[in-house]
N, C-alpha and C positions, 0 to 999 in steps of 0.2 A: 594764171595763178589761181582764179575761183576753181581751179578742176586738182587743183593739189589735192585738198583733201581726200578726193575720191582717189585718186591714181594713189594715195599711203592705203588706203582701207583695204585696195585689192591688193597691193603687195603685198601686205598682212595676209589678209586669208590664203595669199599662194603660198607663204611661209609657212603658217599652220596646214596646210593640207601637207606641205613635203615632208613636216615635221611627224607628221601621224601616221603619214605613211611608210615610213619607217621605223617608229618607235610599236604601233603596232604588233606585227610578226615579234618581235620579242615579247611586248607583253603579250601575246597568247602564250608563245612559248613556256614562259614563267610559271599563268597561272594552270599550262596542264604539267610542269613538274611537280605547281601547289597543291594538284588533285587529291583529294581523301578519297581512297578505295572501299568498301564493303571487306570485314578478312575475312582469311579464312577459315571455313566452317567445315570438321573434317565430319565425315557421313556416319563413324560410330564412335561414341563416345561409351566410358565405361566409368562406374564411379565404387571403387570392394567391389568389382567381380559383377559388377550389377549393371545391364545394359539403358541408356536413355531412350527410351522411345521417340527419338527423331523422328520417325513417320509419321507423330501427329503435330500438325502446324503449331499447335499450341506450346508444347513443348520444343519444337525446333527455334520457334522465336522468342522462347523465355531464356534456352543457352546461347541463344544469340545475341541477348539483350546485356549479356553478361561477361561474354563474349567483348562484345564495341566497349562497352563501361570501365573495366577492367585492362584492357588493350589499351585504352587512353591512360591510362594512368602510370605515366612513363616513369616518374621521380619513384615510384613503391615497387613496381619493375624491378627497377634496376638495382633499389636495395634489398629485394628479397632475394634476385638473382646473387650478390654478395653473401646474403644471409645465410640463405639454406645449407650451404656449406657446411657453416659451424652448427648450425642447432639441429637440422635433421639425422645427420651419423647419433645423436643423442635420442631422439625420439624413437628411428628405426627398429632401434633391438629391441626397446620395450613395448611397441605396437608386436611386436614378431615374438615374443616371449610369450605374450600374456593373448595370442591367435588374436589380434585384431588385424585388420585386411591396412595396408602401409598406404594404403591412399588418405587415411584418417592424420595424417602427418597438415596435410591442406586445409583440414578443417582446425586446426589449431595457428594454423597461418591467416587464415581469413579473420580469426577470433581477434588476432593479436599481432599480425605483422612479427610476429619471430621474437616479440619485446615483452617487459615484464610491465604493461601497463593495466590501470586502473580505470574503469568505465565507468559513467555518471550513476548508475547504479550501486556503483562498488564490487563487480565483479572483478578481479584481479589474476593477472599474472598473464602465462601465453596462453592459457586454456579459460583462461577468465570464470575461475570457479567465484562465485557467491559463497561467501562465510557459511551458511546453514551447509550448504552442497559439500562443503572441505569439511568439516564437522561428519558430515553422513561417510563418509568416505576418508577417514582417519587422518585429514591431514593436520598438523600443531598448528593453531595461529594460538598466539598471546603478544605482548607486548614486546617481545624480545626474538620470537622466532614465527616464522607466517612461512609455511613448507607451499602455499600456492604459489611462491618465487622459486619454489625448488623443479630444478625443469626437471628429473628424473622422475622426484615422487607426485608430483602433480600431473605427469604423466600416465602413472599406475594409478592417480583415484579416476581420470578420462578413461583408462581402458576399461578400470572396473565399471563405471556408469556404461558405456555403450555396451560390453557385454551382457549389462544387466536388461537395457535396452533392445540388445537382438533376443534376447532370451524371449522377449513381450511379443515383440512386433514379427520377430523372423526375417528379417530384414533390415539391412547392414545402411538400405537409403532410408528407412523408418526411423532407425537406431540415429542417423546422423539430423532427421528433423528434430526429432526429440531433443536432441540437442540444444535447439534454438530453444523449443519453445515447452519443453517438457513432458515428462511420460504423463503424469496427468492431462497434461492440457491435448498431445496429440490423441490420446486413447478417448477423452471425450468426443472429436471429430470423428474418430473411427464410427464409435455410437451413432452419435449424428447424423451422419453423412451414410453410413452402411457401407462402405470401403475400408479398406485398411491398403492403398495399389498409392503410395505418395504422387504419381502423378496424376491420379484421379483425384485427388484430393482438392477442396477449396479453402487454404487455411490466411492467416494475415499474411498481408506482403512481403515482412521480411521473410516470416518462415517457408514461401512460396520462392523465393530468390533461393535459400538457404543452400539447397544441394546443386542447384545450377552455377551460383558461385564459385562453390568448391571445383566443381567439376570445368569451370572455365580457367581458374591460376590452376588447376594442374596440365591444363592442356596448352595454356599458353607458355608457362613455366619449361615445360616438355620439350616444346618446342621452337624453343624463344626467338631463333632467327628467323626462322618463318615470320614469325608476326612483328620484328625489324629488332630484336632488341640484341645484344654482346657484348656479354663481361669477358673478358680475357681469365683462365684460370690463375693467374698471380693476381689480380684483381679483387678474385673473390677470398671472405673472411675465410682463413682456418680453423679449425674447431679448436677450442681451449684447451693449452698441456698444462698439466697438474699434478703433484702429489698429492696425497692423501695425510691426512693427523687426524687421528682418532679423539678425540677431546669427550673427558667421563666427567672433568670436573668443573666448578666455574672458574670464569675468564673474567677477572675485575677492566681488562683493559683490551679491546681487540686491537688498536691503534698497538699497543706495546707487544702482544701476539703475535701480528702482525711484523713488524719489526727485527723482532726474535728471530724469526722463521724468512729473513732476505725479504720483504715486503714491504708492500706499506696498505693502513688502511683503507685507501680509494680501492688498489686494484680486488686485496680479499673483500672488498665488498662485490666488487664486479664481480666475483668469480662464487660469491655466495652470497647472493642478493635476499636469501631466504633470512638472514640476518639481520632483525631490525632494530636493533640499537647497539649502542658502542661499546656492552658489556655483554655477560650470558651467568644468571645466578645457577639455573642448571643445579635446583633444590633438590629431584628428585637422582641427581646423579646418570642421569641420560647416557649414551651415547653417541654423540654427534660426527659425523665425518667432513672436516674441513678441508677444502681444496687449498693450496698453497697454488700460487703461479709457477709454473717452469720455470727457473734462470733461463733468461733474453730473449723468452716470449713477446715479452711487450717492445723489445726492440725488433721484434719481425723476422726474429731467425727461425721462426715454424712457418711463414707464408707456405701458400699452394704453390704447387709447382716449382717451389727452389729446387 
């Protein structure tokens, strides 16, 4: 009986060796299906007609860095993949009207995620204009109407500014830094620096990420199953159907406008977010173009692919 102990101890460990040698080969299995890949990185990337000099390390590991960053970010993925549906057919003609290169659609997604939101700054909307900037480029804000929620015209003062911007620079990847960080503040680097070549350039880290970003959601976007991601087209948003009402006079009530016209106040605000209070005095007699919803839009009878 003094030798029990020992004769359980080795039973034991025979147990555990049999047990690990079979639990094993499964966990390797496991963790090479858990394996994280390197993606893929295609050899020519282009951003407006404009090629990335891949051939310098520096640049191939700055869209690469943009590339893994963005590729991880599955949940904004897969709601842009939804997104783009409905807001890009909006942006397309007015980049393509007003000769902007339609790659410029991306940088209004990196801004803004496709949504009419508001950054610690106060830049606002999908193109995240600054008040002064919407001012310089005619668009209303006042108490009652803010056109930076208007995706159409806050599209046309973005086209105005980049064209103003290639006008400078000659250059549509210049035009898109300026973007970030402004035609003053890039044209001083130029100075500086004696370049005007954005990837020669040594500017602050966001605006050094800025066109590498862009040029990573259109290429992941592009190519979405490559890099593991699939919305089904009934899946993804369809673009908003609407009528049109002309409206010259004031509106003491949109909730009751609303109403009048088969609606109700939530959705005419979805559908014209430019709207910022619950009346419109419209002293100077304006004319304003209000979308109404389609009948049984919001019940899903325009989805993609019905």
């Amino acid at each position: 009986m003094k030798h029990l102990p020992v004769i359980l101890s080795a039973l034991l460990f025979a147990a555990a060796l049999l047990f690990f040698s079979f639990s094993l080969p499964e966990q390797r299995a496991n963790s090479l299906q858990n394996t994280v890949s390197a993606p893929y990185i295609p050899m020519k990337v282009e951003f407006a007609g404009e090629a990335l000099p891949l051939q310098f390390f520096d640049v191939r590991e700055s869209f690469e860095r943009e590339i893994i960053v963005y590729g991880n970010l599955h949940s904004a993925i897969l709601q842009n993949l939804k997104r783009i549906t409905r807001y890009f057919p909006v942006i397309e003609p007015v980049l393509k009207a007003n000769g902007v290169p339609d790659d410029f659609k991306y940088l209004a997604l990196i801004e803004s995620d496709l949504r009419n939101q508001i950054s610690p700054r106060g830049a606002t909307g999908f193109w995240q204009f600054m008040k002064s900037a919407a001012d310089d480029y005619n668009l209303e804000i006042n108490d009652e109407v803010d056109e930076r929620y208007h995706l159409e015209k806050s599209t046309e003062a973005a086209c105005s500014y980049l064209k103003r911007a290639y006008s400078i620079f000659g250059s549509w990847t210049m035009a898109a830094a300026s973007y970030n960080m402004g035609i003053k503040g890039l044209s001083d680097q130029i100075k500086r620096q004696k370049c005007d070549y954005y990837y020669d350039l040594l500017l602050s880290e966001e605006t050094m990420r800025y066109v590498f970003r862009i040029a990573a959601v259109k290429t992941i976007l592009n190519d979405a199953e490559r890099y593991g991601f699939s919305v089904a087209d009934n899946e993804k948003y369809a673009p908003l159907s609407y009528t049109e009402v002309v409206v010259e006079t004031s509106v003491e009530s949109w909730a009751d406008f609303a109403f009048e016209h088969g609606s109700n106040y939530k959705m005419l605000k979805y559908f014209n977010p430019w709207l910022r209070d619950a009346k419109l005095m419209n002293k100077k007699q304006k004319a304003y173009i209000i979308k109404i919803p389609a009948q049984g839009f919001r019940e899903g009878k325009h989805d993609i692919g019905e």
